[in-house]
Backbone atoms as SQL, in Angstrom:
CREATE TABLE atoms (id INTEGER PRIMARY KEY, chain TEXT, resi INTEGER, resn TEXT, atom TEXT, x REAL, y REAL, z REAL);
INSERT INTO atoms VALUES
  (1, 'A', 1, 'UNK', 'N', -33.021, 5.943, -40.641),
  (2, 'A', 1, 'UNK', 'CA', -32.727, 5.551, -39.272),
  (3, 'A', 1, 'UNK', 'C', -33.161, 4.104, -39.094),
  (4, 'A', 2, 'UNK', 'N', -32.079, 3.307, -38.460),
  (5, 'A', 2, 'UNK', 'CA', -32.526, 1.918, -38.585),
  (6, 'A', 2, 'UNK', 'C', -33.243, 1.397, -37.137),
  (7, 'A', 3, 'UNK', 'N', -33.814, 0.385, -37.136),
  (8, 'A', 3, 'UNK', 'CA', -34.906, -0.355, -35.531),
  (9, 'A', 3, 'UNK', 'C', -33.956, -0.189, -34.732),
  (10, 'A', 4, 'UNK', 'N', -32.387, -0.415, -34.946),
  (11, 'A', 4, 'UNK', 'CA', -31.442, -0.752, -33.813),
  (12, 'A', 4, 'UNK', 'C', -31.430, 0.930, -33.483),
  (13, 'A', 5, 'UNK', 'N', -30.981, 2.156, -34.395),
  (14, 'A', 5, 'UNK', 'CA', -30.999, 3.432, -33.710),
  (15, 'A', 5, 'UNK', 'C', -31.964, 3.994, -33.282),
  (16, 'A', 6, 'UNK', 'N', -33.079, 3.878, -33.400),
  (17, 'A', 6, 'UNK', 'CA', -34.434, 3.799, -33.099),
  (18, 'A', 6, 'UNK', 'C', -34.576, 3.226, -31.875),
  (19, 'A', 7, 'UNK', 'N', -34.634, 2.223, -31.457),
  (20, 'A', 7, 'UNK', 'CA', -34.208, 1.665, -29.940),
  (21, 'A', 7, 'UNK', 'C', -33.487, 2.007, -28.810),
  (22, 'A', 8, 'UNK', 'N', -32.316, 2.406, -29.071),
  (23, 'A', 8, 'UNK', 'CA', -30.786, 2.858, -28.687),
  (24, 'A', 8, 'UNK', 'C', -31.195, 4.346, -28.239),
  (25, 'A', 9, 'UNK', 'N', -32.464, 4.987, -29.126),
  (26, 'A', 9, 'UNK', 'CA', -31.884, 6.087, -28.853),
  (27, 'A', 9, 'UNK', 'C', -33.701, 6.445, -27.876),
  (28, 'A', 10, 'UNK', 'N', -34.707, 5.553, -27.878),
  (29, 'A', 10, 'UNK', 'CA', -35.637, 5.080, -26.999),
  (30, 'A', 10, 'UNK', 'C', -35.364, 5.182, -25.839),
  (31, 'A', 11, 'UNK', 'N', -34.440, 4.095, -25.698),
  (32, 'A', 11, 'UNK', 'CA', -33.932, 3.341, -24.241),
  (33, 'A', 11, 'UNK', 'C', -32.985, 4.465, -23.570),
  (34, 'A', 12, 'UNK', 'N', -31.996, 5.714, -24.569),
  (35, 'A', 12, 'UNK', 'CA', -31.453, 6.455, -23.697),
  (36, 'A', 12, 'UNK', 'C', -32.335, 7.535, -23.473),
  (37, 'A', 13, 'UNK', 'N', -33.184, 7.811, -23.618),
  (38, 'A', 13, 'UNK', 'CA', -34.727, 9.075, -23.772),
  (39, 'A', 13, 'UNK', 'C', -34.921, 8.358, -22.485),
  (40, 'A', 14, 'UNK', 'N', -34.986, 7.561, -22.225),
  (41, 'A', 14, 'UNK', 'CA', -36.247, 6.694, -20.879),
  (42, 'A', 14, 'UNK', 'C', -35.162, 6.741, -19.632),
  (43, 'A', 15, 'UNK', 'N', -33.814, 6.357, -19.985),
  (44, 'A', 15, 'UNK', 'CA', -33.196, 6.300, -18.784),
  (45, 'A', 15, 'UNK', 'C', -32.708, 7.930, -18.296),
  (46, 'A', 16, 'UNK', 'N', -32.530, 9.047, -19.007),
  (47, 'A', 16, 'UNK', 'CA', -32.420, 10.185, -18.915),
  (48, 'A', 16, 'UNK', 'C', -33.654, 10.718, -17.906),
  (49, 'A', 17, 'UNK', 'N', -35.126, 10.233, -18.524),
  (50, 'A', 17, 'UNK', 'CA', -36.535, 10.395, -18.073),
  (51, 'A', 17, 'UNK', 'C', -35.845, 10.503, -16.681),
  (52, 'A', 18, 'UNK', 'N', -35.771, 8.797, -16.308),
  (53, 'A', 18, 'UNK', 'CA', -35.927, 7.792, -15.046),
  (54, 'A', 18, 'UNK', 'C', -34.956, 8.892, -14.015),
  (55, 'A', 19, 'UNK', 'N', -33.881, 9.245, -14.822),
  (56, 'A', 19, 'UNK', 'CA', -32.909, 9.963, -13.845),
  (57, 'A', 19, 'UNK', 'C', -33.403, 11.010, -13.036),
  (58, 'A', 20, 'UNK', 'N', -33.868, 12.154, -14.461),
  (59, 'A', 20, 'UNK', 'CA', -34.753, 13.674, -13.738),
  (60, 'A', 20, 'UNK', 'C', -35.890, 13.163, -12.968),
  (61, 'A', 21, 'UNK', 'N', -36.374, 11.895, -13.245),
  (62, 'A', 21, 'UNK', 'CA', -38.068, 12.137, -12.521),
  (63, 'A', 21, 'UNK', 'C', -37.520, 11.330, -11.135),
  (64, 'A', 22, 'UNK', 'N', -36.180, 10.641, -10.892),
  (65, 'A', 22, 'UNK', 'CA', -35.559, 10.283, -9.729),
  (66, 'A', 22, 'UNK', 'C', -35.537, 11.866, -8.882),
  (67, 'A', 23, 'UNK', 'N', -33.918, 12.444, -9.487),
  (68, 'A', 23, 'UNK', 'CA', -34.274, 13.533, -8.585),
  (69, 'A', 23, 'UNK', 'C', -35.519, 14.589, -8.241),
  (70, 'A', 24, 'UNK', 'N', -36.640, 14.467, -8.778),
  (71, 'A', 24, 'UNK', 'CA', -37.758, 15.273, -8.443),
  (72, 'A', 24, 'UNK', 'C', -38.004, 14.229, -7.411),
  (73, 'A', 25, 'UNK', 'N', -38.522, 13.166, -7.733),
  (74, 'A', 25, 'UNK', 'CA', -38.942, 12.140, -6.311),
  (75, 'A', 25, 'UNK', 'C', -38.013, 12.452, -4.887),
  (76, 'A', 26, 'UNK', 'N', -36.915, 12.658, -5.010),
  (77, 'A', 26, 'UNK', 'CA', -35.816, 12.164, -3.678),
  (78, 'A', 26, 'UNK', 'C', -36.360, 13.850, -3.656),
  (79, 'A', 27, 'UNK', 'N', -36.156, 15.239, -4.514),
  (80, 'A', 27, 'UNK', 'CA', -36.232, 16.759, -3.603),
  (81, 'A', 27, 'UNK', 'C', -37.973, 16.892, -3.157),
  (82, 'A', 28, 'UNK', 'N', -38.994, 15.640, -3.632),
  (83, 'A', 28, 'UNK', 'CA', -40.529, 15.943, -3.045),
  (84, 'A', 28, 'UNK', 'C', -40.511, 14.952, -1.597),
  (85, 'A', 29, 'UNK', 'N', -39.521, 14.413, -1.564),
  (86, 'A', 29, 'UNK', 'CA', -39.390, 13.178, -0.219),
  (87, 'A', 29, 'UNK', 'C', -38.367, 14.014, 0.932),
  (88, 'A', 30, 'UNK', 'N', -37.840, 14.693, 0.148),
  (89, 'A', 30, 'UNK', 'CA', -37.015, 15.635, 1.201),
  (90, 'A', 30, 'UNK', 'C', -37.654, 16.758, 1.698),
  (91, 'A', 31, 'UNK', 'N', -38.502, 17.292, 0.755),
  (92, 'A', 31, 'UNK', 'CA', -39.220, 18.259, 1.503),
  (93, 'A', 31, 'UNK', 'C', -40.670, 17.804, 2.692),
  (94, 'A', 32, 'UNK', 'N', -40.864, 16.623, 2.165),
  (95, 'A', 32, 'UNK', 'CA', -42.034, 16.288, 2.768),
  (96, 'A', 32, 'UNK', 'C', -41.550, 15.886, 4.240),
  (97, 'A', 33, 'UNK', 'N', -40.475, 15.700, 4.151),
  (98, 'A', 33, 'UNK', 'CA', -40.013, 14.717, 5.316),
  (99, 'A', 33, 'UNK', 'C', -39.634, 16.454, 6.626),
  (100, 'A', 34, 'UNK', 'N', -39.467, 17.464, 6.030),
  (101, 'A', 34, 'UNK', 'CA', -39.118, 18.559, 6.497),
  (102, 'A', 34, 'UNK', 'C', -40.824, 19.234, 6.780),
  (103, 'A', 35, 'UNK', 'N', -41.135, 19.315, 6.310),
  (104, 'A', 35, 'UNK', 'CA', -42.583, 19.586, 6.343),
  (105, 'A', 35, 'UNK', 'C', -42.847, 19.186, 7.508),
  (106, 'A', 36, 'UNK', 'N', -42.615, 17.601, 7.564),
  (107, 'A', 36, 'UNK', 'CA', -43.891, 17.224, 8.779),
  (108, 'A', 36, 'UNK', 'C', -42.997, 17.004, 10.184),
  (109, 'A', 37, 'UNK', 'N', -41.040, 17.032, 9.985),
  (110, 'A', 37, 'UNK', 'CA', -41.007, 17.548, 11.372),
  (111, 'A', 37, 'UNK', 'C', -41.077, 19.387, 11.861),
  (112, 'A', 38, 'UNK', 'N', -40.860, 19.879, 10.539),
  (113, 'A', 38, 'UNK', 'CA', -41.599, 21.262, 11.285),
  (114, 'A', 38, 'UNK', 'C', -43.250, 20.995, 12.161),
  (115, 'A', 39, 'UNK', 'N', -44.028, 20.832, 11.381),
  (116, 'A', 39, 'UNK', 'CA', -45.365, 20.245, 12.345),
  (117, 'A', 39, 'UNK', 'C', -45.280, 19.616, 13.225),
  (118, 'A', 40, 'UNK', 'N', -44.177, 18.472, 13.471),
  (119, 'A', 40, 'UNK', 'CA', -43.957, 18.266, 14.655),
  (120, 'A', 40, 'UNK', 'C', -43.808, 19.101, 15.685),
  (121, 'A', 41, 'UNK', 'N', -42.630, 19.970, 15.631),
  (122, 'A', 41, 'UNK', 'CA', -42.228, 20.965, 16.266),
  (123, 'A', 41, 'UNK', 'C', -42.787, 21.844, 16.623),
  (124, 'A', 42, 'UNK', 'N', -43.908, 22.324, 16.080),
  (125, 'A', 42, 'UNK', 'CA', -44.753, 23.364, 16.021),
  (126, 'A', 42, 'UNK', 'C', -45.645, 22.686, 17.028),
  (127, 'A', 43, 'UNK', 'N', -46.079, 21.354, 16.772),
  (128, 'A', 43, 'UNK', 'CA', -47.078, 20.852, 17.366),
  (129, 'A', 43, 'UNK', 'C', -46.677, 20.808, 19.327),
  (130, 'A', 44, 'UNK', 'N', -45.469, 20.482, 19.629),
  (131, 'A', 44, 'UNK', 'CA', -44.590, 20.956, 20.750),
  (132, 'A', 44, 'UNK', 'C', -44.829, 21.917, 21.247),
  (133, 'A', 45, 'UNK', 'N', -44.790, 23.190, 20.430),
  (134, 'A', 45, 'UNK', 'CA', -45.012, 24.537, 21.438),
  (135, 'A', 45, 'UNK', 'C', -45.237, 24.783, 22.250),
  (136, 'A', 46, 'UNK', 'N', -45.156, 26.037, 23.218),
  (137, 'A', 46, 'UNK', 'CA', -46.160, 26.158, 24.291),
  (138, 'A', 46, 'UNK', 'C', -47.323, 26.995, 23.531),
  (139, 'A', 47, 'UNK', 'N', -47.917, 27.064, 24.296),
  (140, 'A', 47, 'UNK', 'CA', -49.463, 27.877, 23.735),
  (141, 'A', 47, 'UNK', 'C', -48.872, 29.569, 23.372),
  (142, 'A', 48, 'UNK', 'N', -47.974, 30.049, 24.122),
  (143, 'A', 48, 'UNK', 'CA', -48.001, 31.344, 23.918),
  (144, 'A', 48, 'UNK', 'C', -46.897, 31.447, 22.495),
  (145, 'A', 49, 'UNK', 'N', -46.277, 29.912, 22.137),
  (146, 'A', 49, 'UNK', 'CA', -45.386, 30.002, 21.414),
  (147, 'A', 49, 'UNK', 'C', -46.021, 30.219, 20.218),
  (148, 'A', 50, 'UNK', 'N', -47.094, 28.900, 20.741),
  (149, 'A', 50, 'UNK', 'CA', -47.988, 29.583, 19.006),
  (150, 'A', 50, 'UNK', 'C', -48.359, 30.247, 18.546),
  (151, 'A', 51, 'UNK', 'N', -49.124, 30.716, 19.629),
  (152, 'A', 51, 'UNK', 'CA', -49.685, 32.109, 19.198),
  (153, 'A', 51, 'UNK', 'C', -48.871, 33.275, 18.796),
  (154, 'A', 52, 'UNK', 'N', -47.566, 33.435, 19.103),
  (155, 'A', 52, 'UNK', 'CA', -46.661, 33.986, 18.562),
  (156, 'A', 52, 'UNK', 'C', -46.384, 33.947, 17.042),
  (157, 'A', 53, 'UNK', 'N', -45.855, 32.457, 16.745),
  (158, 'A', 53, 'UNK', 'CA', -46.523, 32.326, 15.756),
  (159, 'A', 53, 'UNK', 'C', -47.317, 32.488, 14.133),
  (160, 'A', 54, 'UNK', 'N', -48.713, 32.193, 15.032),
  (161, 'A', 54, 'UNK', 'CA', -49.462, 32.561, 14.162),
  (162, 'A', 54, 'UNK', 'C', -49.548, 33.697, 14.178),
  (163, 'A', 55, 'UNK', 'N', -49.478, 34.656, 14.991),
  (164, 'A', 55, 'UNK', 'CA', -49.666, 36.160, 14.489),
  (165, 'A', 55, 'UNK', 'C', -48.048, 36.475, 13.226),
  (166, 'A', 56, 'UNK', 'N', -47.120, 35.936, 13.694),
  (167, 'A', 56, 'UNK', 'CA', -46.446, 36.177, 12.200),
  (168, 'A', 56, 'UNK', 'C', -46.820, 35.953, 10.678),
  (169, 'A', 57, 'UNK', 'N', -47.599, 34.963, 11.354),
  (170, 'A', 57, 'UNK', 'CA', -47.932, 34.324, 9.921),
  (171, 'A', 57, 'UNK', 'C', -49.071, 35.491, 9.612),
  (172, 'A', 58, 'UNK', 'N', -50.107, 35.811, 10.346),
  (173, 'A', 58, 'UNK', 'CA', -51.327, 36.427, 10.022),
  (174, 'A', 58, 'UNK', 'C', -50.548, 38.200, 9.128),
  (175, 'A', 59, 'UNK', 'N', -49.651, 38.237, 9.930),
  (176, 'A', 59, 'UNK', 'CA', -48.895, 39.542, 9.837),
  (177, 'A', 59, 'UNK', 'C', -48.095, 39.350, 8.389),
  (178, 'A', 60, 'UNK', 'N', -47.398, 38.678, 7.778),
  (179, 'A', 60, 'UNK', 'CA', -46.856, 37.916, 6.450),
  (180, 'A', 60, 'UNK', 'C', -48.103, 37.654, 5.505),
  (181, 'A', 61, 'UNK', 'N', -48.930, 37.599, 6.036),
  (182, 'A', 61, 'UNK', 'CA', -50.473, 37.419, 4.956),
  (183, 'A', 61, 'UNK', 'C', -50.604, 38.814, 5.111),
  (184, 'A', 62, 'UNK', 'N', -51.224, 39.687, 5.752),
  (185, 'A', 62, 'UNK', 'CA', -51.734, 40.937, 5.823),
  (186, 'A', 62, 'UNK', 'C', -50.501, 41.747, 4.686),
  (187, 'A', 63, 'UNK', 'N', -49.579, 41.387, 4.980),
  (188, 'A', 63, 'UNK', 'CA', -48.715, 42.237, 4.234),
  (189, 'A', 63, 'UNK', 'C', -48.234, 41.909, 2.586),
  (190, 'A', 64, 'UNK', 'N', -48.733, 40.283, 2.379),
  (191, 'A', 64, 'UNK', 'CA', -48.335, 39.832, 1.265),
  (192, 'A', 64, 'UNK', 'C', -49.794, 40.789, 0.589),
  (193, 'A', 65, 'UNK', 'N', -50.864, 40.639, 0.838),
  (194, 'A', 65, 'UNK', 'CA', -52.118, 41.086, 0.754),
  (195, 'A', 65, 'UNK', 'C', -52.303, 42.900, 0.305),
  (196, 'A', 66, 'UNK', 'N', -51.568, 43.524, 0.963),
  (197, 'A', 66, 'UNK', 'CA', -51.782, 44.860, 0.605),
  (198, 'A', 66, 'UNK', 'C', -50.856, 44.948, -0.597),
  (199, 'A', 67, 'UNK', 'N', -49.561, 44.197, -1.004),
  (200, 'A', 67, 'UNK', 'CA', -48.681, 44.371, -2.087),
  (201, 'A', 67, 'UNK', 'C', -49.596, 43.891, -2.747),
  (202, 'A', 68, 'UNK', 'N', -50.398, 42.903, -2.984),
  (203, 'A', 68, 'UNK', 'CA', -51.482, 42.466, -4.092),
  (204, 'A', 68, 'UNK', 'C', -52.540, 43.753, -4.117),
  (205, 'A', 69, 'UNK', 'N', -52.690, 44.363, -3.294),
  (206, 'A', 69, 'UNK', 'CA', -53.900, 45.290, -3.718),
  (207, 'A', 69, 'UNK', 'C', -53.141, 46.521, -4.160),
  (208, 'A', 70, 'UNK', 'N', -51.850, 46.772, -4.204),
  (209, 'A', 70, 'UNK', 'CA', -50.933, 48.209, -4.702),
  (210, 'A', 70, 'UNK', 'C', -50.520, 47.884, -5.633),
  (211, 'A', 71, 'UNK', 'N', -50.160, 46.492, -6.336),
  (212, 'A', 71, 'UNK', 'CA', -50.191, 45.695, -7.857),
  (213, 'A', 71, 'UNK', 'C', -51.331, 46.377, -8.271),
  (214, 'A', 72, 'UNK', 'N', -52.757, 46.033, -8.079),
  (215, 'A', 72, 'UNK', 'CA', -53.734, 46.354, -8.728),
  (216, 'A', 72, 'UNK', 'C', -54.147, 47.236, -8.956),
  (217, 'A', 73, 'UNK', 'N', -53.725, 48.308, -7.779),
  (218, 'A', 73, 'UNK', 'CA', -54.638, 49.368, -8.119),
  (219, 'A', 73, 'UNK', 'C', -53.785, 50.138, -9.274),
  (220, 'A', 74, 'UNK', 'N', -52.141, 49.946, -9.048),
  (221, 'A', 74, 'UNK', 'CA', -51.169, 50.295, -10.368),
  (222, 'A', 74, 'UNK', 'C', -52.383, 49.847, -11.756),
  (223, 'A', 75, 'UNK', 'N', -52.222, 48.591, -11.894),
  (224, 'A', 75, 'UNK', 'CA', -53.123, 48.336, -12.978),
  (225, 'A', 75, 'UNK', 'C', -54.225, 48.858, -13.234),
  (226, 'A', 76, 'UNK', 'N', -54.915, 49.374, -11.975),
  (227, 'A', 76, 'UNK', 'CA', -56.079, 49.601, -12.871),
  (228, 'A', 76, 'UNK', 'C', -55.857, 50.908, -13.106),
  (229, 'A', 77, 'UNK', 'N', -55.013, 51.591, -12.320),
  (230, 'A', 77, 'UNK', 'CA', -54.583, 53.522, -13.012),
  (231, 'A', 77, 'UNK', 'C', -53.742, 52.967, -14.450),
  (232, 'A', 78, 'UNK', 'N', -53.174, 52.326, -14.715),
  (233, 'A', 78, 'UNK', 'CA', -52.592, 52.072, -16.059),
  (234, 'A', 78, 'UNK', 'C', -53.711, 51.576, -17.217),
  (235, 'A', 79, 'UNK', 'N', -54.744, 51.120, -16.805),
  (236, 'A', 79, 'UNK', 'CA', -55.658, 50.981, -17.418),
  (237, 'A', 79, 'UNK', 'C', -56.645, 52.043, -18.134),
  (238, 'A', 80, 'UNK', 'N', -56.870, 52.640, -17.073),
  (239, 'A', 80, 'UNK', 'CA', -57.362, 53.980, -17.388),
  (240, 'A', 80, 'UNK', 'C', -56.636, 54.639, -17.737),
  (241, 'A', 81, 'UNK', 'N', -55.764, 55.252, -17.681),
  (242, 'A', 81, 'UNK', 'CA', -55.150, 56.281, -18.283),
  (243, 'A', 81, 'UNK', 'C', -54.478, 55.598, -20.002),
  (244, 'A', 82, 'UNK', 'N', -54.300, 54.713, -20.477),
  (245, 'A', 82, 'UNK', 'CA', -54.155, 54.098, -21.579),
  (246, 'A', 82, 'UNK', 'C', -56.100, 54.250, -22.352),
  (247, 'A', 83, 'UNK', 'N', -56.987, 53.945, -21.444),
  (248, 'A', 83, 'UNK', 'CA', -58.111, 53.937, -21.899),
  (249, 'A', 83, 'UNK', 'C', -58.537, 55.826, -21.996),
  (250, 'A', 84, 'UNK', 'N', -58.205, 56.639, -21.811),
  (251, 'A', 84, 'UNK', 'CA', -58.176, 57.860, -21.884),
  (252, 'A', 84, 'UNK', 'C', -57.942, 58.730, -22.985),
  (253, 'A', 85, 'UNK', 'N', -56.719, 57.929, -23.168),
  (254, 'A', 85, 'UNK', 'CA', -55.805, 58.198, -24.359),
  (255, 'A', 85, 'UNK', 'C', -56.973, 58.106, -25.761);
């Protein structure tokens, strides 16, 4: 392989790079930019809006939360009963 294909094939590695790490930049600038007028918006509310709200959110945690503890407890009966064996 000669300096010139060696180069050639450098310089198209870097501009390929430049391209993907473009579109990651422009979809982390698009989301950010969405991010903070939701917070805007949010920040607007009325009081009872929020609190509305946040109890969804608290309610979306509580519930993400018990599927993590019915994951586990699967595991740990699969555990034991393999450890039984």
């Amino acid at each position: 392989m000669g300096v010139k294909n060696f180069f050639k094939k450098a310089f198209s590695d870097m501009k390929e790079s430049a391209k993907s790490q473009h579109e990651v930049d422009k979809a982390n600038f698009e989301a950010a930019k969405a991010e903070s007028k939701a917070t805007w918006e949010e920040a607007k509310m009325s009081p009872s809006g929020r609190a509305e709200l946040m109890q969804k959110e608290r309610d979306a945690q509580i519930a993400e939360a018990k599927k993590r503890t019915e994951a586990a407890n699967e595991r740990i009966e699969l555990a034991k009963s393999t450890k039984n064996k």
